[in-house]
C-alpha positions in Angstrom: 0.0 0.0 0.0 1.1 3.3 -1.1 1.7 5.6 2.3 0.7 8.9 0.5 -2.5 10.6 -0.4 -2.2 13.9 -3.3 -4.7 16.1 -3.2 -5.4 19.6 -4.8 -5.4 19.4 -8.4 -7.7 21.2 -10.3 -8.3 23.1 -13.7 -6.4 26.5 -13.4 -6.0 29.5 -16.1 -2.3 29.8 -18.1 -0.4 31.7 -15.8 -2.2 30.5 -12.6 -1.6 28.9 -9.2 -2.1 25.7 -7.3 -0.8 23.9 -4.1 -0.5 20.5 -4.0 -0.7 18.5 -1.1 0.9 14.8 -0.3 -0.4 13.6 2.9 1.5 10.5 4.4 -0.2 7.7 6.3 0.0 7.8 9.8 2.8 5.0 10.1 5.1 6.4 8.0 8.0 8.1 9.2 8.0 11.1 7.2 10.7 13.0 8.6 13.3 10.2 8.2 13.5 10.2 4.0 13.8 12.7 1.4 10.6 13.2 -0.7 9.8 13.7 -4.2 7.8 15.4 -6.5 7.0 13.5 -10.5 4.1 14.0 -12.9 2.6 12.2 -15.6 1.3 14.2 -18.9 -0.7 12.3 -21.1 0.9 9.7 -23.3 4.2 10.6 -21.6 6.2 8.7 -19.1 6.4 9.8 -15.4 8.8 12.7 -15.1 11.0 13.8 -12.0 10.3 17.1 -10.9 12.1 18.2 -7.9 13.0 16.7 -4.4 13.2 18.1 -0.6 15.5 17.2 1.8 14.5 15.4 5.2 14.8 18.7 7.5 13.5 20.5 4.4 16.3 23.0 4.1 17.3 22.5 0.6 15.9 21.4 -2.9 16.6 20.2 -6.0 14.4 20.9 -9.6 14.3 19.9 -13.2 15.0 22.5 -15.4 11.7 22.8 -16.6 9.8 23.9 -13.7 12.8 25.6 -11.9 11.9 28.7 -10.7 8.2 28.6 -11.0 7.5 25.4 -8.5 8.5 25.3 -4.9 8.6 22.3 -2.3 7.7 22.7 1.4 7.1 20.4 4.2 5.8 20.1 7.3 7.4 17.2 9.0 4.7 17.9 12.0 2.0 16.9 10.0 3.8 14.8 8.0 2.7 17.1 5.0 4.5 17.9 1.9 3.5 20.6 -0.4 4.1 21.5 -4.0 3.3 24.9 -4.9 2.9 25.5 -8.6 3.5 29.0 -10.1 3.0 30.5 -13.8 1.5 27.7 -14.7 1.6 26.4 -18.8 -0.6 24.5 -20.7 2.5 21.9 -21.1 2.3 21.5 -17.0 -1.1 20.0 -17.3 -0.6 16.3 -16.0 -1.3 14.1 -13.0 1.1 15.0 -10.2 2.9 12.5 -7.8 4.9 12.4 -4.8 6.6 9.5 -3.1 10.0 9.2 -0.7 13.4 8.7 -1.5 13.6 5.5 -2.4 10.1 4.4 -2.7 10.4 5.5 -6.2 12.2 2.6 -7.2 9.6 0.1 -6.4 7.6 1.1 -8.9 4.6 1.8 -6.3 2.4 4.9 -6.7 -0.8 6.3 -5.6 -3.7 8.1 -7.9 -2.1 11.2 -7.8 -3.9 14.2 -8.4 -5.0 15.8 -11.8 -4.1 19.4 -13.1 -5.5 20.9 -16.0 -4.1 24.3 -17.4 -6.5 25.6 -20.0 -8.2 28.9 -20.7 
C-alpha cells in the first residue's frame, strides 16, 4: 500500500496557481527520508520534478519547472507541499509524490490531476 494521499489538483488558467498537497499515512516516518515530486502528462512517461530534503532546508528541480514550482514540508503533519506557479498548458498532467527510495519500487498512488487551460 502506497503511504501517500495527493490532493489539490484542479483546472487553473495559463499563468495561474495551485498547491498540491501529499499527505502520508500515519505509520510512515515522514521525517526520516527525502521526498519527491513527479508528474505524468498524457501519453508521456512519469517525469521527475524536484526533491526536498529530510529537515527541508534544501531542494533540488528539473530545469523545466525551476523557478516557477517550490517544495515545502511540514514534518509535523507529516505534509508535503508542492506549490505550482506561472503555470503552462504543457504542466497539465497528473502530479505524484513519493519518498526517496520508494520510487524505485515502482509503487504509486492516484495522484492528483491538473489541468491548465483557458
Amino acid at each position: 500500500q502506497v503511504p501517500f494521499v495527493e490532493s489539490g489538483g484542479g483546472l487553473v488558467q495559463p499563468g495561474g496557481s495551485l498547491r498540491l498537497t501529499c499527505v502520508a499515512s500515519e505509520t510512515f516516518s515522514f521525517i526520516s527520508y527525502y521526498m519527491l515530486w513527479y508528474r505524468q502528462a498524457p501519453g508521456k512517461g512519469r517525469e521527475w520534478l524536484g526533491r526536498i530534503t529530510a529537515s527541508g532546508d534544501d531542494t533540488h528541480w528539473e530545469d523545466s519547472v525551476k523557478g516557477r514550482f517550490t517544495i515545502t514540508r511540514d514534518n509535523a503533519k507529516k505534509t508535503m507541499y508542492l506549490h505550482l506557479n506561472n503555470l503552462r498548458s504543457e504542466d497539465t498532467a497528473v502530479y505524484f509524490c513519493n519518498y526517496v527510495p520508494g520510487q524505485l519500487s515502482g509503487r504509486w498512488g492516484q495522484g492528483t490531476q491538473v489541468t491548465v487551460a483557458s
